[in-house]
C-alpha positions as a LaTeX table, in Angstrom:
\begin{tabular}{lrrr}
\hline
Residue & $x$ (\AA) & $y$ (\AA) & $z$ (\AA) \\
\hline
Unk1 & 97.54 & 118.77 & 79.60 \\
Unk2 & 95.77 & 116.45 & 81.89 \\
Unk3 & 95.26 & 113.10 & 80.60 \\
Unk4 & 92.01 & 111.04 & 80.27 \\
Unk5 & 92.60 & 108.34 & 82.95 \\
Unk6 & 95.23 & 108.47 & 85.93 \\
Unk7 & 94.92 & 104.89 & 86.12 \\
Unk8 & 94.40 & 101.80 & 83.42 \\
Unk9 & 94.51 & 98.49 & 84.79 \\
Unk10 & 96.13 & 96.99 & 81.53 \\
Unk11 & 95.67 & 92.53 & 81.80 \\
Unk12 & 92.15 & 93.35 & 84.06 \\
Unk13 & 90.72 & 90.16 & 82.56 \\
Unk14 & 93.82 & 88.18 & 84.06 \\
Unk15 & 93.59 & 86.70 & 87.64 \\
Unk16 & 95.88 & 89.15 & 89.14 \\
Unk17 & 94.74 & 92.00 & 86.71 \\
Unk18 & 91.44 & 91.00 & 87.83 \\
Unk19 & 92.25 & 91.78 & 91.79 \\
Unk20 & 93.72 & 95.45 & 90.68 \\
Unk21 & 90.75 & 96.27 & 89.05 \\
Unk22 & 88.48 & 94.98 & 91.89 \\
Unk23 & 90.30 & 96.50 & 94.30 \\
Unk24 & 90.36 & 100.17 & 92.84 \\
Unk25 & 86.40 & 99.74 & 91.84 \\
Unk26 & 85.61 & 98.87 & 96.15 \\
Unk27 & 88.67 & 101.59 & 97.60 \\
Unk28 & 88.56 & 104.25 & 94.77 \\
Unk29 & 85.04 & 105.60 & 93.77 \\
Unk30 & 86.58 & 108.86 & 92.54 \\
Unk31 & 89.25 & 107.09 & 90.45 \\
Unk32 & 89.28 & 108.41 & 86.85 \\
Unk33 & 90.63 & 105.10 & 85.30 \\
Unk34 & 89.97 & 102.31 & 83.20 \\
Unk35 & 90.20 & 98.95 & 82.34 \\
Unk36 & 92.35 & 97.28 & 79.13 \\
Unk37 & 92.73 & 93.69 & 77.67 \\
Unk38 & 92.46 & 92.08 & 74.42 \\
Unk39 & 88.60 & 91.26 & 74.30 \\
Unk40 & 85.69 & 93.23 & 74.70 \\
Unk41 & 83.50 & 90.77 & 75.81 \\
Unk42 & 86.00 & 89.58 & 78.63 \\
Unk43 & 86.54 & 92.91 & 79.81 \\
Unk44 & 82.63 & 93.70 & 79.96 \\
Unk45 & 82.20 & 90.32 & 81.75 \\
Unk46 & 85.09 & 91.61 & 84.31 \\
Unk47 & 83.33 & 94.72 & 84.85 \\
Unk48 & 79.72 & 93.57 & 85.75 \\
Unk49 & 81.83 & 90.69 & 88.02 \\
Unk50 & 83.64 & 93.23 & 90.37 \\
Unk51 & 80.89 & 95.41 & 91.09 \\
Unk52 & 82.56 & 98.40 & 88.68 \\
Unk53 & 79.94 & 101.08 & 87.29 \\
Unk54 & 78.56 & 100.24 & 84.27 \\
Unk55 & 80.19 & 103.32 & 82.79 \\
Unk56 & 83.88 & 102.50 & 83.80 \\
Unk57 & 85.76 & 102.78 & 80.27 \\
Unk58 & 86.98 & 99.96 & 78.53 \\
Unk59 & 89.93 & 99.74 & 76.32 \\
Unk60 & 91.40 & 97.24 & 73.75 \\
Unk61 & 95.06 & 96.84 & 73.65 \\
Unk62 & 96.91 & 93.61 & 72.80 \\
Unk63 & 100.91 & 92.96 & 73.35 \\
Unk64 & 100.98 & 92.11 & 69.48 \\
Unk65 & 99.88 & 95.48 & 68.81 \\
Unk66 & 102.30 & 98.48 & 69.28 \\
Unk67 & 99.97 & 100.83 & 67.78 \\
Unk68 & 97.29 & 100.00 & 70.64 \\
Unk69 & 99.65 & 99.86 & 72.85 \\
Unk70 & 100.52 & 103.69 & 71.93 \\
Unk71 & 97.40 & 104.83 & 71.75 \\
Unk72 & 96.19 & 103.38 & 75.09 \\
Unk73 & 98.81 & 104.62 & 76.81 \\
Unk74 & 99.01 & 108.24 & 76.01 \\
Unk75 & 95.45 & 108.30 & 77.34 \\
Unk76 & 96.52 & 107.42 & 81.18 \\
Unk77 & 98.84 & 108.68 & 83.82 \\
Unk78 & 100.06 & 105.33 & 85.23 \\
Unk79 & 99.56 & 102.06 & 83.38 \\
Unk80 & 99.21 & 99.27 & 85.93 \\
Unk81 & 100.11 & 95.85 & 83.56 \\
Unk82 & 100.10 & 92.80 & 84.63 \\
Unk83 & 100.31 & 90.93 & 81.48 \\
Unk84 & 103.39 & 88.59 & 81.80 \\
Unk85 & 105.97 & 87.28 & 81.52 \\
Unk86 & 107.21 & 90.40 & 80.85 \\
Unk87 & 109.85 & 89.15 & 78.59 \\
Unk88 & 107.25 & 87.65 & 76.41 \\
Unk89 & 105.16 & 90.20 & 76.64 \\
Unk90 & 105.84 & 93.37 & 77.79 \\
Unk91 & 108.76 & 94.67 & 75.85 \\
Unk92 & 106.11 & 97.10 & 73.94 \\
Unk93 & 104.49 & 98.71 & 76.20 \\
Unk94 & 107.57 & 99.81 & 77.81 \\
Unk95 & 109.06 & 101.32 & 75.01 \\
Unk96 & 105.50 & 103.05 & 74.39 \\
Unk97 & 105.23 & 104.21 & 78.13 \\
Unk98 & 109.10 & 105.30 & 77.66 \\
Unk99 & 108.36 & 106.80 & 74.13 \\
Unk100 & 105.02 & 109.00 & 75.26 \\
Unk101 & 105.97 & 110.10 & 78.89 \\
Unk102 & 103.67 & 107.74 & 80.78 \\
Unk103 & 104.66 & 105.75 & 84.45 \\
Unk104 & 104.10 & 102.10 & 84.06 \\
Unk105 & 104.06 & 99.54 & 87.45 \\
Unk106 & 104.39 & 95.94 & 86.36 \\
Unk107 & 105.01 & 92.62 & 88.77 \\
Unk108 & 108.25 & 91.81 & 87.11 \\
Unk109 & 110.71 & 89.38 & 88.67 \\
Unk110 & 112.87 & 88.57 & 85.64 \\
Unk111 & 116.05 & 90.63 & 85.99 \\
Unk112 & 117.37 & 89.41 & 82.47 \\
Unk113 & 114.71 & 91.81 & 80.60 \\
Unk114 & 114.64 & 94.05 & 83.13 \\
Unk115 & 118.69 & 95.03 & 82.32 \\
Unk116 & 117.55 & 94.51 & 78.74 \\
Unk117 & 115.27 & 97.40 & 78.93 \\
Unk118 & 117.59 & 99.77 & 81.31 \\
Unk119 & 119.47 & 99.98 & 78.38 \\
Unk120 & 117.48 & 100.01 & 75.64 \\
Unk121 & 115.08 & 103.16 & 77.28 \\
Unk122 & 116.47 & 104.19 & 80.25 \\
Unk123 & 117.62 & 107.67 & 78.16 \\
Unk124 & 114.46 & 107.85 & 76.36 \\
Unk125 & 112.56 & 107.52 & 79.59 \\
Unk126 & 114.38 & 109.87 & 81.17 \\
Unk127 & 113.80 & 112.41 & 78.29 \\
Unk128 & 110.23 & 111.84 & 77.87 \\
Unk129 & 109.85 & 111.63 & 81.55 \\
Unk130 & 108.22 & 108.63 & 81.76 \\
Unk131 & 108.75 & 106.97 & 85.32 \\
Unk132 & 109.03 & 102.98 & 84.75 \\
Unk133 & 108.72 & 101.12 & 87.81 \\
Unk134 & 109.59 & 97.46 & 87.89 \\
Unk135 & 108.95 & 94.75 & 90.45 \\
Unk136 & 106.37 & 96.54 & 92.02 \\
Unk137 & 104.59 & 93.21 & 94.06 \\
Unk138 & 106.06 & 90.46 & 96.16 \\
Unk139 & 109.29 & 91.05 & 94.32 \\
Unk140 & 110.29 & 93.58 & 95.78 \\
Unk141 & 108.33 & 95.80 & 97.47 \\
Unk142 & 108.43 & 94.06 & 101.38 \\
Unk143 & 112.50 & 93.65 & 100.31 \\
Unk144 & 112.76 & 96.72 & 98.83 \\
Unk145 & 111.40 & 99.30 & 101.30 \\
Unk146 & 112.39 & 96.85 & 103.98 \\
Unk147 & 116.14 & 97.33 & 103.64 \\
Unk148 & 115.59 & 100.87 & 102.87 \\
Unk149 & 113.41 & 102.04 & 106.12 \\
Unk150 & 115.80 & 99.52 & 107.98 \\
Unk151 & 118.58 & 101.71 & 106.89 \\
Unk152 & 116.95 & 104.90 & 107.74 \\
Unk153 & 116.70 & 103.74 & 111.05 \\
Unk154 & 120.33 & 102.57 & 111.49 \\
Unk155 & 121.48 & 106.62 & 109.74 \\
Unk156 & 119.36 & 108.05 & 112.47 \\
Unk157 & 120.44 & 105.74 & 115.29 \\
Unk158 & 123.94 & 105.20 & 114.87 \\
Unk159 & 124.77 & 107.87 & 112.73 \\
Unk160 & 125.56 & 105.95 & 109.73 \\
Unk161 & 124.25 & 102.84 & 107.34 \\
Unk162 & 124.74 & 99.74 & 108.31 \\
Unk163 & 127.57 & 97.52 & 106.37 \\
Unk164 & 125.56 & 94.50 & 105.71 \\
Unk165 & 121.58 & 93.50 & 106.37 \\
Unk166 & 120.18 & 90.38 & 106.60 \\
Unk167 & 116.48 & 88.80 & 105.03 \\
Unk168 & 115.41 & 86.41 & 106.81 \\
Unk169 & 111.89 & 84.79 & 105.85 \\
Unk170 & 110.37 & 84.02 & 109.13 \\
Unk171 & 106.72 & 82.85 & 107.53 \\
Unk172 & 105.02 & 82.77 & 104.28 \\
Unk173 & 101.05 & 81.35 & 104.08 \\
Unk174 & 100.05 & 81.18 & 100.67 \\
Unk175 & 102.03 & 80.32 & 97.84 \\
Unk176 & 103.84 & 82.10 & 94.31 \\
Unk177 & 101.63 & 83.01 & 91.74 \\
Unk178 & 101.39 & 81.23 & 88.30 \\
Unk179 & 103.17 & 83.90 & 86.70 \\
Unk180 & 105.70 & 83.79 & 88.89 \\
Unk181 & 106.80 & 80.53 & 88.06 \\
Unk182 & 105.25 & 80.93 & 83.62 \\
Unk183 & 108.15 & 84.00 & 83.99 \\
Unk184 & 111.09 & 81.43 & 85.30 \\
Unk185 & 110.56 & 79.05 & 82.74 \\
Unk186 & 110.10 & 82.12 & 80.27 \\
Unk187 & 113.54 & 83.07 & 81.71 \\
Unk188 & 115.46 & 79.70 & 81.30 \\
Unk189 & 114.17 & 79.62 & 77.68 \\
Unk190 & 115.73 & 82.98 & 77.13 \\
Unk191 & 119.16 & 81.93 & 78.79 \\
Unk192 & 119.91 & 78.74 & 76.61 \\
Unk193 & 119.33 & 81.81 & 73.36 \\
Unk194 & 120.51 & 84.07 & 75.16 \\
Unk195 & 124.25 & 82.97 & 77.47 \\
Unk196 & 125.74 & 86.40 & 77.73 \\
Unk197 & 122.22 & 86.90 & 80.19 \\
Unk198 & 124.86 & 84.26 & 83.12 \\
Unk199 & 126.60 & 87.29 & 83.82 \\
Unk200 & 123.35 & 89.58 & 84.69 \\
Unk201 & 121.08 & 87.15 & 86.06 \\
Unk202 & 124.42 & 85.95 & 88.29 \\
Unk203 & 125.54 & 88.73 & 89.92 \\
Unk204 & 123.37 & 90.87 & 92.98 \\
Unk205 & 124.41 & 93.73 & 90.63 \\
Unk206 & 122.74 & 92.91 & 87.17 \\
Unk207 & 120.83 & 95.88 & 87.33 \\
Unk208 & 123.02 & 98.43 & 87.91 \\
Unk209 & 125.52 & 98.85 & 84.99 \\
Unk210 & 128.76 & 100.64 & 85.23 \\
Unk211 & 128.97 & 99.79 & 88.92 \\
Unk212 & 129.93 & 96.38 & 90.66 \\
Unk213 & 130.23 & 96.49 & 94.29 \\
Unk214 & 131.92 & 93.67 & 96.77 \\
Unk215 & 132.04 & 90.05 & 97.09 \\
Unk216 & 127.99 & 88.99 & 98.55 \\
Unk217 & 126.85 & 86.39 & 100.91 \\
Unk218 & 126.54 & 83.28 & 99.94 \\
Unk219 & 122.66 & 82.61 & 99.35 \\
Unk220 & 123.12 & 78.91 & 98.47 \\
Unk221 & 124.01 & 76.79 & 100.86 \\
Unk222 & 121.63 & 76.24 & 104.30 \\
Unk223 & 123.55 & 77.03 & 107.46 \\
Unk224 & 123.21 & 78.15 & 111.47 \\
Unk225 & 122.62 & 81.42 & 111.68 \\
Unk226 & 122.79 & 83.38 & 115.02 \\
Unk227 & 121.69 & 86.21 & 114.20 \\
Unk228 & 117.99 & 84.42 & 114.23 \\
Unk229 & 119.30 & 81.61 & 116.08 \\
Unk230 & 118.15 & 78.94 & 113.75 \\
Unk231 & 118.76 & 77.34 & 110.07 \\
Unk232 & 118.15 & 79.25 & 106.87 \\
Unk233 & 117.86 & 77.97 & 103.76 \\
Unk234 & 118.09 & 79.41 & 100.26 \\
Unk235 & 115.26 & 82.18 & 98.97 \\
Unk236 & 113.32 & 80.93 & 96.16 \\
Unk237 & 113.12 & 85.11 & 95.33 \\
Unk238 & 116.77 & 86.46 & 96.61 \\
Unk239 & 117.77 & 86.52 & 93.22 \\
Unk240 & 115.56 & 88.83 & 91.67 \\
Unk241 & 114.99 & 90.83 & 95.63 \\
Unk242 & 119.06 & 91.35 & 96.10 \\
Unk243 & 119.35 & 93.11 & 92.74 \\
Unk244 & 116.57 & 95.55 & 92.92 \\
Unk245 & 118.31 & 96.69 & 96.68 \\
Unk246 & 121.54 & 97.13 & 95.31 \\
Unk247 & 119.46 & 99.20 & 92.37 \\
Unk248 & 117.96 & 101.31 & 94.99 \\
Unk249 & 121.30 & 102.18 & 96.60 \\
Unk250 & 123.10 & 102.81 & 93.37 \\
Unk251 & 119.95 & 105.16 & 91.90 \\
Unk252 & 119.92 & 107.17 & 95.39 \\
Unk253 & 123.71 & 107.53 & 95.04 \\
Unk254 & 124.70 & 104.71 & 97.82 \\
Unk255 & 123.47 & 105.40 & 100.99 \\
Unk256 & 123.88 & 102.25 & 102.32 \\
Unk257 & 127.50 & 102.90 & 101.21 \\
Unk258 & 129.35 & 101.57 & 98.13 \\
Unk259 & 130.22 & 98.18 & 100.16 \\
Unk260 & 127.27 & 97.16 & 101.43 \\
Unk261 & 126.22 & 93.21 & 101.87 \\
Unk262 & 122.82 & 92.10 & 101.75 \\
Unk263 & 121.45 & 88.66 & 101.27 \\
Unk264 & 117.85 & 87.00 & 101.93 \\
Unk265 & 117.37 & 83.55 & 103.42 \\
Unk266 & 114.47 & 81.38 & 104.94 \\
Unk267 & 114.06 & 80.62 & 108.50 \\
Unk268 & 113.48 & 76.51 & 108.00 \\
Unk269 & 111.31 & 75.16 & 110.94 \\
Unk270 & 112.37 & 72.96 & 114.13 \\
Unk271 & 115.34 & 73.28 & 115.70 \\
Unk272 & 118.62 & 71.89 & 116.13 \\
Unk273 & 119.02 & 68.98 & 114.06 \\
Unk274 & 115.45 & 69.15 & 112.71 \\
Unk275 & 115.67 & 72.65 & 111.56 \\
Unk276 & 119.28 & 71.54 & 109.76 \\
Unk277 & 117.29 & 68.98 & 107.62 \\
Unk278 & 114.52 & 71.01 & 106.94 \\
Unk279 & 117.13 & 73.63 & 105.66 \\
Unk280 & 118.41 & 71.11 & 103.37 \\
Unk281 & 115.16 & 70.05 & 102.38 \\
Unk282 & 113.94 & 73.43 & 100.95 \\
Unk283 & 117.34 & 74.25 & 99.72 \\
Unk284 & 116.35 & 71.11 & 97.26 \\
Unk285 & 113.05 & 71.75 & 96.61 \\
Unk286 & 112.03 & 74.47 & 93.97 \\
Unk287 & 108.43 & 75.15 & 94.03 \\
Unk288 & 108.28 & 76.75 & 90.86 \\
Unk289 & 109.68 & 74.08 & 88.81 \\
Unk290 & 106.84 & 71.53 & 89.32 \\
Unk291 & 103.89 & 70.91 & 87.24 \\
Unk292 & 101.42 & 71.41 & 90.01 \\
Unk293 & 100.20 & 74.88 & 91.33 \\
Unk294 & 98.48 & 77.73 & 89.57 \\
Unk295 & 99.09 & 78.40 & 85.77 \\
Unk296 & 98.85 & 82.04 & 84.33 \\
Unk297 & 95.58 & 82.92 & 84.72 \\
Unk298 & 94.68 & 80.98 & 87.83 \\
Unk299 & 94.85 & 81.22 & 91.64 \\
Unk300 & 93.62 & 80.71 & 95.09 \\
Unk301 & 90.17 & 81.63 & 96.39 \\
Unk302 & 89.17 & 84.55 & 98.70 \\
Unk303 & 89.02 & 82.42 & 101.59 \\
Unk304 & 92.69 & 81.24 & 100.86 \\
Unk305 & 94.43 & 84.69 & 99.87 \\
Unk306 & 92.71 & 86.03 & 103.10 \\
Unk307 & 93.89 & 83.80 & 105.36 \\
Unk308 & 97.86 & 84.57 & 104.18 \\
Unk309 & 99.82 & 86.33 & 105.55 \\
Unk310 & 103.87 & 87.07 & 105.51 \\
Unk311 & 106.41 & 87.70 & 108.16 \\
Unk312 & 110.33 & 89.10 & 107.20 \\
Unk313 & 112.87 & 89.90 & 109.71 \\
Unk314 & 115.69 & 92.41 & 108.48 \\
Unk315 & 118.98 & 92.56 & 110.82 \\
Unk316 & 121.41 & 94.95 & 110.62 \\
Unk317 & 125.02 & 94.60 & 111.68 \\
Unk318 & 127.93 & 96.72 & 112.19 \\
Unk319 & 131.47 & 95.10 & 112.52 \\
Unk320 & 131.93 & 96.01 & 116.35 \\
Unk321 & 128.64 & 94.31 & 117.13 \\
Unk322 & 126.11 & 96.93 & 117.27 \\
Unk323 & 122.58 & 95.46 & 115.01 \\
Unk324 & 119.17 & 96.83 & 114.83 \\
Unk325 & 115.99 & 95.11 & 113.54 \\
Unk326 & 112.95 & 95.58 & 111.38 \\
Unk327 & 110.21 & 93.55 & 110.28 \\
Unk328 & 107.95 & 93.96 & 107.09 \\
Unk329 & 104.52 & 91.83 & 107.87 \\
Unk330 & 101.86 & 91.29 & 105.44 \\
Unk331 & 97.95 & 90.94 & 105.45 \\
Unk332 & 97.32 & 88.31 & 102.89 \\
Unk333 & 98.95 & 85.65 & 100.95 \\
Unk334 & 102.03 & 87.40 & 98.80 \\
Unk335 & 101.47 & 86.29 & 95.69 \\
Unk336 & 97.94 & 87.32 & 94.90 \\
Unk337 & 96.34 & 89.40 & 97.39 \\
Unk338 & 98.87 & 91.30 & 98.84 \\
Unk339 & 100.82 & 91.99 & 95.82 \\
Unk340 & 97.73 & 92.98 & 94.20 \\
Unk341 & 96.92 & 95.99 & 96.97 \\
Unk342 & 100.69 & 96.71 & 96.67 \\
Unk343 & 100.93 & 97.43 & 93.04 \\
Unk344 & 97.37 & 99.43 & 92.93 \\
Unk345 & 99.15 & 101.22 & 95.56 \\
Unk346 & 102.13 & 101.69 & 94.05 \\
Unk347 & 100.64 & 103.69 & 90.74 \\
Unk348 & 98.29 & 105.62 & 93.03 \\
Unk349 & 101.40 & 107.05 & 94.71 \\
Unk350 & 102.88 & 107.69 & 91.50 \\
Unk351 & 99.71 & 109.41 & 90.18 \\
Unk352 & 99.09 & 111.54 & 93.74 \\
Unk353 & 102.26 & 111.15 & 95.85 \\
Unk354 & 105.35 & 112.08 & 94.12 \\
Unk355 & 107.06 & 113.39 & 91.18 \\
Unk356 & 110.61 & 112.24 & 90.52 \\
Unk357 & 112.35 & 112.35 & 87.25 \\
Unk358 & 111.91 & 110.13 & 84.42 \\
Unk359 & 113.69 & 106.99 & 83.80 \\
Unk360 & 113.61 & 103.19 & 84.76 \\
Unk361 & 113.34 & 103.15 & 88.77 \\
Unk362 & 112.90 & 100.66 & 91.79 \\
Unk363 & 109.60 & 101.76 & 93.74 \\
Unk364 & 112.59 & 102.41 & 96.81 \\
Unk365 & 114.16 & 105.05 & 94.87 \\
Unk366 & 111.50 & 106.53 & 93.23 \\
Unk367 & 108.40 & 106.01 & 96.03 \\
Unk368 & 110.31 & 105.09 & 99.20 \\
Unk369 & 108.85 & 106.64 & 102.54 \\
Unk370 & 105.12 & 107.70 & 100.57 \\
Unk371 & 105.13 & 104.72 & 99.49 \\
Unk372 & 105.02 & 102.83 & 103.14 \\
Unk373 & 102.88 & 105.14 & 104.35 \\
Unk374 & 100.22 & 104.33 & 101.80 \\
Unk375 & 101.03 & 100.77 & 102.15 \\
Unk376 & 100.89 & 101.24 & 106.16 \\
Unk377 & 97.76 & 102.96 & 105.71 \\
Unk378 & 95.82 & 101.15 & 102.75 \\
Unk379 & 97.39 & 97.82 & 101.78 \\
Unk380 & 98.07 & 95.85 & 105.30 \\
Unk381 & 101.76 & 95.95 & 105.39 \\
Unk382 & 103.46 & 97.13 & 108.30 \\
Unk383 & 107.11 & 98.29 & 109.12 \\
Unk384 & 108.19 & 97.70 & 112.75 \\
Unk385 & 111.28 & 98.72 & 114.00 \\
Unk386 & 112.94 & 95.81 & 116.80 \\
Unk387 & 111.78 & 92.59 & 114.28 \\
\hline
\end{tabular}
């Protein structure tokens, strides 16, 4: 039977919940979807504020709730949540999306949870056919696809996968959301409860149990590297990036091969001896550990998510020398209004693009090449081959 809504927007009086919603109200007329939060009044308020008809639906739902959270989504395809951190509260509606057969995008960077739910409903997803896709913004779609399309290119130019890839961050305008940094803290709060989470949030394969593959780059220390001929320092993401790649390769049955290397790094600026002390500068500096920037809930203005942009270099190498290159470029700052367009996106191709079995997924495994070409197409990312 078809359900009522393809689409609810679940968080659409948050800041980023917000941006979904306005963006499916402007590019999606046709839509049948709707809008869920805690409070009427907020979500009525939302409505009239992002130009939505009068008439789009409005549902109440609240994390504390499981029985809303049931109810709302057995009415809709795809929930779209971005009510986080996950770990505080999200843990419901996946087991209700997992329980009642409905696909579920979130923006989740927290790989701790994320294991926590592959096994709690990974076999009740996959019965119910539910299709739960995680880290569907930021973190990790540019990462994500990036490797993967980088990798298709390498199978049909050299005739296999490449052995190891490199992600460099050449530029980044516009800075991590609040959640982003509410969901760290929220992470380091469940570590000192929670110490047998070292070994998952440690290792570049935390998220794919009953398979540990080799030895990985290094991803903390700044150094020269040639293959963008300047200094790289550490990636304030890598950690949560590198283990939804080495997801996507062990879900698609390694096709980069069951020894493949990947790491992600940023370019630091100036060169020579400048570029070394920037490197060493950023590797110090955490941006999500200060009290300043956005708080869940807040974030830039138009003007300043429009004017962002992001710029990542993927290299591929091959032990006699051969490489190839890719770059994933986006249209707006990452971690508002790009990452909003990519997890709208993400559901749509979910609701109109492809099928797939159920279960817990990365949007590489389950979305892969539709995916890009909706992003391509609708959401201002592009995919060049050559970097």
């Amino acid at each position: 039977m078809a359900r009522e809504f393809s689409i609810i927007v679940y968080g659409a009086t948050g800041f980023t919940g917000r941006l979904v919603a306005e963006y499916l109200a402007a590019n999606y007329p046709d839509l049948r979807w709707a809008m869920a939060g805690r409070t009427q009044a907020k979500l009525e308020q939302i409505r009239a504020e992002i130009g939505a008809p009068a008439t789009l639906p409005l549902i109440i739902a609240d994390a504390a709730d499981p029985a809303s959270l049931g109810e709302m989504v057995m009415r809709a395809d795809v929930v779209i949540t971005t009510v986080g951190p996950y770990q505080l509260y999200g843990t419901g509606l996946v087991a209700a999306c997992a329980t009642h057969g409905t696909a579920y995008v979130d923006l989740c960077g927290e790989p701790g949870w994320m294991r926590e739910m592959i096994d709690a409903h990974q076999d009740r997803a996959k019965a119910s056919g539910a299709r739960i896709v995680f880290s569907c913004g930021f973190d990790s779609i540019p990462f994500d696809l990036g490797v993967q399309q980088l990798q298709k290119l390498c199978t049909e130019r050299f005739g296999a996968p490449a052995p190891r890839i490199k992600g460099r961050v050449r530029a980044m305008q516009g800075g991590f959301s609040g959640g982003t940094a509410a969901s760290l803290k929220a992470t380091l709060a469940a570590l000192a409860k929670n110490p047998s989470l070292v070994k998952v949030l440690g290792s570049s394969f935390g998220l794919t149990p009953g398979f540990e593959g080799p030895d990985q780059p290094n991803m903390m220390l700044p150094h020269y590297d040639s293959a963008v001929n300047a200094w790289v320092a550490p990636f304030i993401m890598a950690p949560i990036n590198t283990k939804n790649v080495h997801r996507t390769n062990a879900l698609l049955g390694h096709p980069y091969g069951r020894d493949f290397r990947y790491d992600e790094m940023m370019v630091a600026p100036g060169l020579g001896e400048m570029g070394k002390a920037a490197a060493e500068a950023i590797a110090k500096f955490n941006p999500l550990m200060g009290e300043g920037g956005p708080k869940p809930g807040e974030g830039p203005s138009k003007e300043e998510r429009e004017s962002g942009f992001y710029d990542i270099l993927f290299v591929a190498e091959y032990p006699d020398g051969r490489t190839a290159r890719l770059s994933v470029k986006g249209d707006r700052d990452p971690g508002y209004g790009s990452t909003s367009k990519m997890i709208a996106e993400s559901a749509l191709c979910l609701v109109e693009d492809v099928q797939g079995e159920g279960g817990i997924w990365t949007p590489g495994a389950i979305m892969g090449d539709p995916l890009v070409k909706r992003l391509e197409s609708r959401a201002g990312l592009s995919f060049t081959a050559g970097g």
